[in-house]
N, C-alpha and C positions, 0 to 999 in steps of 0.2 A: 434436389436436396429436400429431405424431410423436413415436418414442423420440427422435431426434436432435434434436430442439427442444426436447423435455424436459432435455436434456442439456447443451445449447447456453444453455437457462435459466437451471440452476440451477449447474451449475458455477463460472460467475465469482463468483456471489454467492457460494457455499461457500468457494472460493480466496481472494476478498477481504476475506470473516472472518477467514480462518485469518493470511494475511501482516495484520492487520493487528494481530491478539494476534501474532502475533511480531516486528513492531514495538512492540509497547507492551510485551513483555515487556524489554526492553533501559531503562525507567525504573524498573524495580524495584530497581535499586542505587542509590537515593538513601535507601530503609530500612537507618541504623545506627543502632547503640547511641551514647549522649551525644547526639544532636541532639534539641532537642524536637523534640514531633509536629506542632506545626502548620508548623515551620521544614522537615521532610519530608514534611507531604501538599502543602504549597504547590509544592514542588522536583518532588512524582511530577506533580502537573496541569502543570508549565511542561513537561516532560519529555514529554507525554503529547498536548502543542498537534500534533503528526502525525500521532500518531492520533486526534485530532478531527477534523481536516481530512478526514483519509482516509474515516472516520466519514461526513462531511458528503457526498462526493463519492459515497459506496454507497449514500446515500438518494438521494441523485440518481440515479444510475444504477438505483438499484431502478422506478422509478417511469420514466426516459426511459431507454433503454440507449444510442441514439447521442451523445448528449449527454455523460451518463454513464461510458460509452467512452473518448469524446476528454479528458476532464479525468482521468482514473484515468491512461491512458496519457500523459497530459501529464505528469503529476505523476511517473512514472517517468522520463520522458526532461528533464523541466525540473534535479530535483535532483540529478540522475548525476553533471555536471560536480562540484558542491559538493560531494556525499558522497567524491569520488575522491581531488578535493585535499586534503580536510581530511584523511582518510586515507593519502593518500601523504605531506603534511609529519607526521606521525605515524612511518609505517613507513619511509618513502623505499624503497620496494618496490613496484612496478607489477604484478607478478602480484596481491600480498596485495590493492593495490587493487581491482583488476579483479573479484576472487573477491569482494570487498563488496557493488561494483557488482550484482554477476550474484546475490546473494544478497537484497541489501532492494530492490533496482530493477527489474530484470527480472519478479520478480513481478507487478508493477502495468502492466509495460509489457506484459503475458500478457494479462491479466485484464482489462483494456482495448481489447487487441484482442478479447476474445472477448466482450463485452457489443457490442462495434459488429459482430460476426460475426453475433451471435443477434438484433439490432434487424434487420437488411440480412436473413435468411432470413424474419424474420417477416412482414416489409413485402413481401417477394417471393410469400409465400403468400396474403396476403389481396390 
């Protein structure tokens, strides 16, 4: 295995830990003071159903990377529309949204291409 295959391996799977603790960090504001606790660990797991998903689709991807690919990078381009809008009736500001977009989306839309980059060099070597 090449440096660049080495690289082309483990990269997405690095990148798609890190976005997806940084998606689950944004469910940590459902921890206040007065709520009970089980009225806020129920609130952090409904909070947390995207990064299960996302969870589900890395083990996918771990194991098939084209497969794996196309569903991470779906999952970037499917909820872009919804995260935009729900954010622009929010802001009513289209850069602010945009900068969202390009912040929790584009990541996945990365890291999907590059799991179907590093399936397609691999299959091309054997």
């Amino acid at each position: 295995m090449t440096t660049l295959e080495k690289i082309l391996l483990w990269i997405p799977r690095d990148l798609c830990i890190l976005a997806i603790l940084f998606i689950s960090m944004f469910s940590l504001d459902v921890f206040e003071s007065g709520v009970p606790f089980g009225q806020q660990i129920l609130a952090f797991l409904m909070h947390n159903i995207p990064s299960f998903v996302l969870i589900a689709a890395l083990i996918i991807a771990w194991k098939r990377e084209f497969l794996g690919g196309i569903i991470i990078g779906s999952i970037g381009l499917v909820t872009a529309p919804f995260i935009y809008s729900l954010n622009y009736s929010r802001n009513h500001s289209v850069g602010a949204s945009l900068m969202v977009i390009l912040l929790i989306n584009m990541p996945f839309i990365i890291i999907g291409t590059l799991f179907i980059i590093s399936h397609l060099i691999k299959r091309r070597r054997t």
